[in-house]
C-alpha positions in Angstrom: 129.4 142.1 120.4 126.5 142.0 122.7 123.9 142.8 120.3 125.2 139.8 117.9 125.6 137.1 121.0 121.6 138.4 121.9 120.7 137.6 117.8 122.4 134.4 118.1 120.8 133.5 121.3 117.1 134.6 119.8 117.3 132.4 116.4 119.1 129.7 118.7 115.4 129.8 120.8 113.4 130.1 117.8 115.2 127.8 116.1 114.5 125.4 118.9 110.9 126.4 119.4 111.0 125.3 115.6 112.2 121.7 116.1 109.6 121.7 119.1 106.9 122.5 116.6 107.6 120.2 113.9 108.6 117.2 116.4 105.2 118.0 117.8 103.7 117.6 114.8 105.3 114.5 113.8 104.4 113.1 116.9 100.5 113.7 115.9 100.6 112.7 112.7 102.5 109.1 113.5 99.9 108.9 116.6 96.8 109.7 114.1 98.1 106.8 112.1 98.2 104.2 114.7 94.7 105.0 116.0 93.7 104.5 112.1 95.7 101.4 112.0 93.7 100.7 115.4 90.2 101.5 113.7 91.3 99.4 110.9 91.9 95.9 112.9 88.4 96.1 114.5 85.5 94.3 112.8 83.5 96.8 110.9 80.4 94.9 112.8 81.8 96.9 116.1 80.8 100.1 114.1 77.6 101.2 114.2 77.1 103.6 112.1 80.3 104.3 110.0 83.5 104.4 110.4 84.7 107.3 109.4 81.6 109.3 111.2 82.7 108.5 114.5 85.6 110.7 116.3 88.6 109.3 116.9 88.4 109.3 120.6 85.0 107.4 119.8 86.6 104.8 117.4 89.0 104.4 120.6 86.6 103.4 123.3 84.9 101.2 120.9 88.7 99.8 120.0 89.0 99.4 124.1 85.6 97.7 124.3 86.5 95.6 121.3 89.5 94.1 123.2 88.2 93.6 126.5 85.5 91.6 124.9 88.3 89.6 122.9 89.7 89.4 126.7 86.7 87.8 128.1 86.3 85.6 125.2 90.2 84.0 126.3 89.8 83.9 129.8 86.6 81.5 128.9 88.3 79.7 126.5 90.6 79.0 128.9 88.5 77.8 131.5 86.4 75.5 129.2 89.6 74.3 128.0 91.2 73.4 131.6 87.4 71.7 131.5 88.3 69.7 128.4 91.6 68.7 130.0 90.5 67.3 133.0 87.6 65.6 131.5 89.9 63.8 129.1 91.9 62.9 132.1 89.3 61.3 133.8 88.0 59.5 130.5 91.6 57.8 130.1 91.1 59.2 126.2 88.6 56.0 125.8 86.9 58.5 123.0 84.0 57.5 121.6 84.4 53.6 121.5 82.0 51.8 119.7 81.5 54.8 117.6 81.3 54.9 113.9 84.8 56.7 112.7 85.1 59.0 111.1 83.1 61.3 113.2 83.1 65.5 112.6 82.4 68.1 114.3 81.8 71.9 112.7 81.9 74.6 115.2 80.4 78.1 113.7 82.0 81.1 115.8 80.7 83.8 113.8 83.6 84.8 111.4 85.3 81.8 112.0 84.8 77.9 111.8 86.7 75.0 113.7 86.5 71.7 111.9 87.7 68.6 114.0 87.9 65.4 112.4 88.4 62.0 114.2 89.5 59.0 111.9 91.1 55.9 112.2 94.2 54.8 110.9 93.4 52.6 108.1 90.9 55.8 107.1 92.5 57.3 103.9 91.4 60.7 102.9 93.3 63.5 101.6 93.4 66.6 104.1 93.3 68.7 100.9 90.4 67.9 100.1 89.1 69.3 103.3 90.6 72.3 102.7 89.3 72.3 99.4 86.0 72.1 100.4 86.3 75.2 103.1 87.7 76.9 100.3 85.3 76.4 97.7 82.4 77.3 100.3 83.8 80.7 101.1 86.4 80.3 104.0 90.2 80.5 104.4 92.4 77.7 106.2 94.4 79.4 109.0 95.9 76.7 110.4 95.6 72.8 110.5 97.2 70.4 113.1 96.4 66.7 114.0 97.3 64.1 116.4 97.5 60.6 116.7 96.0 58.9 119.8 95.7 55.0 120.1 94.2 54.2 116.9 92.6 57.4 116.5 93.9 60.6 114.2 92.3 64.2 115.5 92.3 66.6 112.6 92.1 70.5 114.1 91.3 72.9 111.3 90.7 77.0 112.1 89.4 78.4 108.7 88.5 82.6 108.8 85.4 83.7 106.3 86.9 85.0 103.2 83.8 88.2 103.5 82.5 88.7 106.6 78.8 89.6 105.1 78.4 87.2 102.9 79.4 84.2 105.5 79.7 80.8 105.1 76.9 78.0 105.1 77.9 76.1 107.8 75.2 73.2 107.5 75.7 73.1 103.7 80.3 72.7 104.7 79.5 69.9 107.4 77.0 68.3 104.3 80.1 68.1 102.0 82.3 66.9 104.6 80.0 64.3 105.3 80.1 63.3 101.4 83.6 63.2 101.3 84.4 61.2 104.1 81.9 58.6 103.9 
């Protein structure tokens, strides 16, 4: 009776070092996969030579590196906009009078491109066409808002390149805009 209680208690400790093992294992593989689902969000810009050259514990500093630069890049965004706040405060949103509408303004942030349109309200163009034309020059809508202050509309459009190395044209977008709005 002994004996058989000592081979139950021995595959009952093997069988436990067993499910250590394998939950071990899975626990490596699903952590291997985020740090390649990790690798995989970063621009490939980040890496200088390739990807899949680096180790992974190199594709993680660059990944840590990657968002404390994206960090940096909102904590100024968020002081130029408390800037843009209180400046529009102070101005009583008396924007641009005696200006020609429509006016636009193309910001080029490297993979992305904000386009801010300011037209009156007897202006008629189709938003679409806007779109159209970010489209057609290589660049993906991400989102679109507008406003309506006084007798002024603010179009906001955030449009991400399509393929990072090929880019967009930036001057040749704002030239087209320019033709379709005028």
């Amino acid at each position: 009776m002994v004996k058989k209680m000592m081979k139950q208690s021995c595959s009952s400790s093997e069988s436990m070092k067993l499910d250590r093992k394998t939950v071990e294992r899975n626990r490596r593989i699903h952590m291997k996969s985020l740090c390649f689902k990790l690798a995989s969000l970063i621009p490939s810009q980040y890496f200088k030579p390739s990807k899949d050259m680096l180790s992974q514990q190199d594709q993680l500093d660059i990944a840590a590196s990657y968002i404390k630069q994206l960090s940096g890049k909102i904590d100024k965004l968020k002081v130029e906009k408390e800037e843009a706040v209180k400046a529009k405060e102070g101005s009583n949103v008396n924007i641009m009078i005696g200006s020609r509408l429509p006016v636009i303004e193309l910001k080029d942030m490297g993979s992305s491109i904000e386009v801010i349109l300011i037209s009156g309200l007897n202006k008629n163009f189709m938003l679409s066409e806007v779109v159209s034309v970010l489209e057609e020059e290589g660049a993906e809508v991400v989102s679109a808002s507008f406003s309506t202050v006084g007798g002024k509309v603010f179009h906001s459009l955030h449009a991400q390149v399509k393929i990072s190395r090929v880019g967009v044209e930036t001057t040749r977008v704002w030239q087209r805009l320019q033709d379709l709005i005028y």
